[in-house]
Each structure stands twice: as structure tokens, then as C-alpha cells.
N, C-alpha and C positions, 0 to 999 in steps of 0.2 A: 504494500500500500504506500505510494507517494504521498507525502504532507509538503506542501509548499510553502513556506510563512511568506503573507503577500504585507503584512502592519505589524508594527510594535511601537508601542508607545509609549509613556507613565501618563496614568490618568489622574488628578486631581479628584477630591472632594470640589463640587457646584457651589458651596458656600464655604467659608474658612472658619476651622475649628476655633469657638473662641477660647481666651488665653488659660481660665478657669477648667476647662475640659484639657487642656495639655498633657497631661500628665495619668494615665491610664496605670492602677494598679494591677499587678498579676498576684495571685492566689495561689497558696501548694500545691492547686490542682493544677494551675496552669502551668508552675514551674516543675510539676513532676510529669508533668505531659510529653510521650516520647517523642523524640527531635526530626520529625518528620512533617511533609505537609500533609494535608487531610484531602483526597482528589474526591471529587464526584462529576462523570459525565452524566448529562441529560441528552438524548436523540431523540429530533423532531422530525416529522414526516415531511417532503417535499410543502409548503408554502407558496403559494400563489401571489406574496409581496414581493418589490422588488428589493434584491438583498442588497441594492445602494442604499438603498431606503432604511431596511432594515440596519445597517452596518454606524451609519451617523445614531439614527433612535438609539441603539444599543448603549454606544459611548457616553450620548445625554444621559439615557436614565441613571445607568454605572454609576457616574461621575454625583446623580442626586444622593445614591442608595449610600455612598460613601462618607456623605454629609450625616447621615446617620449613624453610620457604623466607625467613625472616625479613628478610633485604633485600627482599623485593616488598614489605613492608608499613611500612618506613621510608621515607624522603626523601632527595634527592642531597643532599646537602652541598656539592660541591664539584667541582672537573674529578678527584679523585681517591680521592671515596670517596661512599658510601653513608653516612646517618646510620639504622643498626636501631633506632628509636625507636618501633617498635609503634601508629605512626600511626594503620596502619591502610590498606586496598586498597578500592576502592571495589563495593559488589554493587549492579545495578539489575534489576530485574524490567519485565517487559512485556508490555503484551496487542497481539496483530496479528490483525488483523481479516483473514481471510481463511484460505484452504487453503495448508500448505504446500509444498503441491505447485507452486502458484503461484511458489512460488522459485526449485523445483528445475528446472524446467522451461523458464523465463524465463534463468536463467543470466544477468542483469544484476547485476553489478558496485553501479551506482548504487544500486539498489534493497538489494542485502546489507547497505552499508553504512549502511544506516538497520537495521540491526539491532546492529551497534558499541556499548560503549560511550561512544567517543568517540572525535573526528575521530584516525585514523591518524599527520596528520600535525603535528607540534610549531609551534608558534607563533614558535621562536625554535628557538636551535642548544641551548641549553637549559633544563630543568624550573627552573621556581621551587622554593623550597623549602616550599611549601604543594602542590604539585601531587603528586595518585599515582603510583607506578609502576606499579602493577597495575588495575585496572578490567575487569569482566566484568558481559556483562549476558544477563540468562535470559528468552528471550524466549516467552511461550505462544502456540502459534495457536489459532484458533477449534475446530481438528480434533482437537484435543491433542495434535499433534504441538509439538514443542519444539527452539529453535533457539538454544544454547549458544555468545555470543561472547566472546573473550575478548582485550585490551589489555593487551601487556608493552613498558613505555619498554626501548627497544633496547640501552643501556646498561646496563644488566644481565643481558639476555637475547638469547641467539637461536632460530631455529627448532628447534633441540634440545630446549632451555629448554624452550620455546614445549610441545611435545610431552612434556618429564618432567613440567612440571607440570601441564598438564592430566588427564597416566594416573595420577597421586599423589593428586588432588584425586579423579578416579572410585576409586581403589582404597578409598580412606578412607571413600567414599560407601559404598562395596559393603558395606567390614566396617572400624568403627573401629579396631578392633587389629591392621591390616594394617600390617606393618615396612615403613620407608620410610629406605632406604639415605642415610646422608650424602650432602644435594646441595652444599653451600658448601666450595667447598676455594681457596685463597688461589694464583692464579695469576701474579701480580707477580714470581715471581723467573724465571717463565718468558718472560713478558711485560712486560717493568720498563715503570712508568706514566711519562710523558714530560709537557714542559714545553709545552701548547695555548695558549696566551697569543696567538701570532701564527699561530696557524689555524684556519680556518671551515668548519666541513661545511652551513654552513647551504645550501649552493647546492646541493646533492644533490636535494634536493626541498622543494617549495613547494606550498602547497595550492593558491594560484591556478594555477599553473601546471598541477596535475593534473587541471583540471576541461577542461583541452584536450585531456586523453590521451584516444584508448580503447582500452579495455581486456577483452581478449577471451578468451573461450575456446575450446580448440583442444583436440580429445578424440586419441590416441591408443592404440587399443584395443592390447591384449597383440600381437593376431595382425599388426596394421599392423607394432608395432615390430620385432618378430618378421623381418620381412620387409625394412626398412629396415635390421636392422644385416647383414643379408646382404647388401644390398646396398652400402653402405656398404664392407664386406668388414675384412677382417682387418689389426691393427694396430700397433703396438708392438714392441718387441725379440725378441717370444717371440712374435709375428703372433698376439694375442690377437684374437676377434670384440669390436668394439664393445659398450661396457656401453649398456642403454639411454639413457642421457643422452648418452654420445657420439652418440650414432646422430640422436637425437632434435634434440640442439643442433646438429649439424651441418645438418641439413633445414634448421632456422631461418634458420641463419646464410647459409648457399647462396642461399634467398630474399630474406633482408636485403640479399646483395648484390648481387645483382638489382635488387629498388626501389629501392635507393641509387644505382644505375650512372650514372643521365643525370645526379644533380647529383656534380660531383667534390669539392667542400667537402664533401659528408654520404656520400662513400662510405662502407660499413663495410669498417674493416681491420686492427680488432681485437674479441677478445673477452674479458671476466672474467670469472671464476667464483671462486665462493663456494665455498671448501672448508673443510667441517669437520678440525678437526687432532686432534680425539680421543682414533682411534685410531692417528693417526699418530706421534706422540709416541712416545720409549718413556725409562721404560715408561710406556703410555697413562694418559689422564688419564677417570678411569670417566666411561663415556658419559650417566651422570645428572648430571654437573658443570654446576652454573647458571653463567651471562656469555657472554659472547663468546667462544668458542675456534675461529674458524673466522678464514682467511685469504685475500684476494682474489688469484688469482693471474691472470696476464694472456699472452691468445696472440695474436699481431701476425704480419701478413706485410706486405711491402710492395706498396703500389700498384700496382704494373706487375705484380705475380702475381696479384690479384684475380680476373682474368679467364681465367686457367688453373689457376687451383687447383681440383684435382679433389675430390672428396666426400672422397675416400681421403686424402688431403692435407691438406684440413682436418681430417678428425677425427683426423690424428696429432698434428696441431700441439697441438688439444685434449687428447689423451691426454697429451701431453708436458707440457702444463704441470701439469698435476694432478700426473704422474707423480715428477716433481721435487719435489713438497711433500715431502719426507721430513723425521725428525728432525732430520739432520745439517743442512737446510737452511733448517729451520726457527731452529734456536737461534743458528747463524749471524747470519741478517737482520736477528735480535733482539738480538743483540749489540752494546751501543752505542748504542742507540737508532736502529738501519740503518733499519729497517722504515719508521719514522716519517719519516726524513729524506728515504726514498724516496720516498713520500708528497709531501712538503713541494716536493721538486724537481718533483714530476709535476704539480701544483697550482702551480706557477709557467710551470712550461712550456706548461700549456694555458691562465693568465692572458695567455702571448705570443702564444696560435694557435700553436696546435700540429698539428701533419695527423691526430694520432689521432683516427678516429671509432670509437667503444666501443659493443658491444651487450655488456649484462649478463646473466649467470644467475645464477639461486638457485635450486636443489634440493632440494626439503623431501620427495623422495621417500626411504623405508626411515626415514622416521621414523614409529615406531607412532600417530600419531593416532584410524587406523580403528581402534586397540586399544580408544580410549575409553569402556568403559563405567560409564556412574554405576547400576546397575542395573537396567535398563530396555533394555539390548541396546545393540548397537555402532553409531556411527553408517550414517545411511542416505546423507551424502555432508559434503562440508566444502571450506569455500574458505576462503581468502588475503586478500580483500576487498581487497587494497591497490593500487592505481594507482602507479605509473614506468614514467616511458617511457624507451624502446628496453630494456625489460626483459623478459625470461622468469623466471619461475616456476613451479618445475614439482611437482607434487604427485602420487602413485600416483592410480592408481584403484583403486577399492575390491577389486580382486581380485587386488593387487600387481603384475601383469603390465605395464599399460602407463602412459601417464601424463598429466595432463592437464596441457597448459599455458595457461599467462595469461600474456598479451603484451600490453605497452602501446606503442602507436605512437599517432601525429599521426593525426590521419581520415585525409587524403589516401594516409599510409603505408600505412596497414590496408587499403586496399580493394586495392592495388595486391597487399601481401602476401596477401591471401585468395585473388586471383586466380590464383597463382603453382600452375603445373603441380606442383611436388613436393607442395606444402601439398594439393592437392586430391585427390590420389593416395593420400595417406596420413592425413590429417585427419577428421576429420568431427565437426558440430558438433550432432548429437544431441541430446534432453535426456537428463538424470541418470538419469530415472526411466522 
């Protein structure tokens, strides 16, 4: 697939940050956020505007949504703050020789990311102070259909973020005078910023290292999940049915430890997830709030139950730890700088060898992405584009029901998990289109 970059440019905020907003604090979550940017593509169907037309609108509305969002358009400063200095976010345009069907159809990974603004993953643990936080690039195909990527440094943003600001940027598109709720609210006294001097997330991921992963997609229609959290069956204190991510990460994890079984160094025998804290908080913190507000939480069983833990078993364990995120347990951890320091021991302990082997989730499903319209209709599909391994990420399908995920393993992992009775029962690797 050819990408031709035909514009680049630095875009300005439409209004200039005043002098009192300068200064953007970051929060332990923002500064314990891995050193990567956040990509999501959006692919729209062939449009009947003209793309001169469309290409000026785009850079107006940008340039308004930045006026809101005014940290994407400054510079880090420092491990503890943003400098809103009206830098400016990077926009590129692009012509792609071909149908974009081609895309949708292929489901490669390698090939999406050549529609990126720019590599995912950070060169260092952190942004120089010349470097964007924001980068988005607008790519045309030969067909007129159009494929919308966009780059947020993680440290300011997550997959929430990732989703307010792209449905802010199409609102402003659709109609300039559309209200756009306060996104910047100052999270530091809920998450006090801590002293990183003596710690490194650089090891979280490496670009070299990611060109070993692969990274795959695994379709889950409505009617599969449907089917899996009954069978999974009922869980919790109040035997709630499996939400679909329990149901769904459960399947994974059942296979994961499976191919992990014959080496006992790489069993899996735990899992984390990403949870948004929200609307967990109270009182919650409004779900358009830009940075980090989500918290890894972690569910372990030991070795010697691997091989009797039942589906039903695991997904309560899952349920459990999510279910524990609450307020009271949140403010706690934070108390002190706990959070951090738990961190700090878990990151010495696996510098000793440690027995934990970790698969990862992130859930960027019931975030409005598929809401995205810049006036030309809602997308026709959208991915993640991002490589880690032993990770899932999981994303709706476009009809809310079930979910698609991206799994990064080692080659060898991948075939072993493709092969896996549960994955083939319930998966299927279909195109989009």
C-alpha cells in the first residue's frame, strides 16, 4: 500500500490559551502512563463532498477543538506538568493509492499503521520538549473513501480522551457553534503527582521489540458473546450473568493458559485490566474529563490452581477485581503516594524474577467512537493500530453487541492460540466489510 504525505503542518488553537490556563497539571496516572502515543483510526465510506472542501473545514474545526482541549496543543514541561503554550498539534494529509476496502478487508495491523501519524511508540520514557502531543493524519483513498488517524502522547490522555476528543472535533465539524462541555479539570488532589526520578516505564514497550509481536484480530459477533457469557454462567455476590468483557477475557485467558502450560517460566497466572475510575469516583468525575483517570487492577491465582480453574472461576476472580475498584478504595491507595509505591515494589520484584506471568486488557468498548461523525456519516469501522504483547484490546463492533479483539503474542504463541478449541468455537476472523 502506497501513503503519499501530500501537507504537514502545526496547527494552532483558533483562540489563544489564556495566561491563567498555562500551566496544565499531570497526575500519577498521567505520569505513570506508558511512554507511548494512544492511535485510533476511524474509516469512512466514499463521500460525495468535495475533499478541497472537506481538507480547509477539517483544519478550521481542528484548530477550534484545540481551543478546548488546550494541553494537546502545548508541550510536557516536565514529569509534572504540561506547558499550554499554543505550540500547536501536528495535521498531515495523504493520498493512498488504492480501495479502501483493501484495508478493511486485509485486517493487517502493519499495513494500518502506515496510515498513523507517527510511530505509536516513544523513542525514550519521555517527549522532548519540541515534540507534539497531538498528531492526526487525514488520509484520502483513490475511492474517496477516507481514513481519519489520530496520535495522543498517553500522558495526557487515555482511550476516553482518545474518544471525547475525537466526537468534539466531529461535533465542531458538523456545526461551529456546537457547546463543548468543560474537558480540563485539575485531578492532582485526587491523584497527588509523585516523585519518578528513580523509575522507568521505558520497559513496557519498545519499538524493536514490537516488530516481533503479532498482532491479530479476533471478531466476536453479538450472538457468539451472547452464548459464551451463558456459558461462562453467573457471577458475583448477587450471581450476576457475565458482562461481555468478563465472558470474552475469560475465553482468552482459558487459552492463554493453555499455550503457556508446557513452559512453566511463561505460565499465565495472572491478569490486569484497565479500569476507567470515572464513574467510579463519587461524586464522579464527568466522563469528558481529558488524562489518565483509569487504574490497573490485577487478578492472580496461584500455580497449582491453573489447571483446575474453571471458566466460572476465572471470570469471578475477574469480576472481583474490577469489582473492588470503588471510591472508598480508590482514594485509599492514593493516599500517601500507596499507588505509586505499589508500583515501585512490583517493578523490583519482577527486576528479582518474580513467578508472575501477566496477560493484559484494555477495553475501549462503550466508548462512542462509532458516534464519530464529521458530517459525512459515522464510521464504517476503526482500529487501535497498536502492537503489545500478551495484550488484548478490545473494541465494540459497530452494532454495540459484541467485540473485537487485538491480541498481540510471539508467532509461535499465536498459532498455538488460534488453534485453541474455545477461540475456534467462538471467534471468527471474517473481514469488516
Amino acid at each position: 500500500m502506497e501513503v503519499q504525505i501530500i501537507s504537514k503542518e502545526i496547527l494552532k488553537p483558533s483562540s489563544s490559551t489564556p495566561q491563567h490556563l498555562r500551566t496544565y497539571k499531570l497526575s500519577v496516572l498521567d505520569q505513570l502512563a506508558p511512554p507511548i502515543y494512544i492511535p485510533i483510526i476511524l474509516f469512512y465510506s466514499p463521500a460525495s463532498e468535495n475533499l478541497c472542501k472537506n481538507s480547509d473545514h477539517l483544519k478550521e474545526s481542528f484548530s477550534q477543538t484545540l481551543t478546548h482541549f488546550y494541553p494537546f496543543a502545548g508541550r510536557i514541561k516536565d514529569d509534572f506538568s504540561v506547558d499550554c503554550n499554543d505550540d500547536g498539534a501536528e495535521f498531515i494529509e495523504a493520498r493512498v493509492a488504492g480501495d479502501i476496502s483493501m484495508v478493511l478487508e486485509q485486517a493487517d495491523i502493519n499495513q494500518q499503521q502506515q496510515l498513523l501519524p507517527c510511530s505509536p511508540y516513544g523513542k525514550s520514557s519521555k517527549l522532548s520538549t519540541d515534540q507534539v502531543t497531538l498528531a492526526v493524519q487525514v488520509n484520502y483513498f483513490n475511492c474517496g473513501g477516507v481514513a481519519i488517524s489520530i496520535c495522543i502522547w498517553h500522558a495526557v490522555a487515555d482511550a476516553s480522551t482518545l474518544a471525547t476528543f475525537v466526537n468534539c472535533w466531529a461535533a465542531i465539524s458538523r456545526d461551529p457553534n456546537n457547546v463543548i462541555d468543560e474537558v480540563v479539570f485539575d485531578c492532582t488532589t485526587i491523584f497527588p503527582p509523585q516523585d519518578l526520578s528513580s523509575f522507568s516505564l521505558h520497559s513496557f514497550v519498545k519499538e524493536e521489540v514490537s516488530s516481533e509481536i503479532v498482532m491479530k484480530r479476533f471478531l466476536f459477533d453479538g450472538s457468539k458473546v451472547a452464548a459464551l457469557r451463558d456459558e461462562v454462567g453467573n457471577i458475583g455476590p448477587s450471581l450476576d450473568r457475565p458482562s461481555r468483557f468478563i465472558a470474552v477475557s475469560t475465553l482468552i485467558l482459558t487459552a492463554m493458559m493453555t499455550v503457556t502450560r508446557e513452559n512453566e517460566a511463561m505460565q499465565i497466572n495472572a491478569a490486569t485490566i484497565a479500569v476507567d475510575l470515572r464513574r467510579r469516583l463519587k461524586p464522579p468525575v464527568p466522563k469528558q474529563s481529558i488524562g489518565n483517570i483509569f487504574q490497573v487492577t490485577i487478578a492472580k491465582w496461584p500455580e497449582s490452581e491453573s489447571n483446575e480453574l474453571s471458566c466460572n472461576g476465572l471470570a469471578r476472580k475477574l469480576h472481583e477485581s474490577i469489582r473492588m475498584m470503588n471510591d472508598d478504595f480508590i482514594r485509599k491507595i492514593h493516599a500517601g503516594g500507596g499507588y505509586f509505591n505499589l508500583l515501585k515494589r512490583a517493578g523490583e520484584e519482577a527486576r528479582k524474577g518474580s513467578n508472575l506471568t501477566v496477560f493484559g486488557f484494555s477495553s475501549w468498548c462503550n466508548f462512542p467512537f462509532y458516534e464519530t461523525d464529521f458530517g459525512w456519516g459515522k464510521p464504517l469501522w476503526l482500529s487501535a493500530a497498536l502492537k503489545l504483547n500478551k495484550v488484548a484490546i478490545f473494541l465494540d463492533t459497530k452494532d454495540g453487541e459484541g467485540i473485537e479483539a487485538w491480541i498481540g503474542l510471539s508467532e509461535e504463541d499465536m498459532v498455538k492460540f488460534e488453534q485453541d478449541p474455545g477461540i475456534l468455537t467462538y471467534a471468527s476472523f471474517s473481514p469488516i466489510i
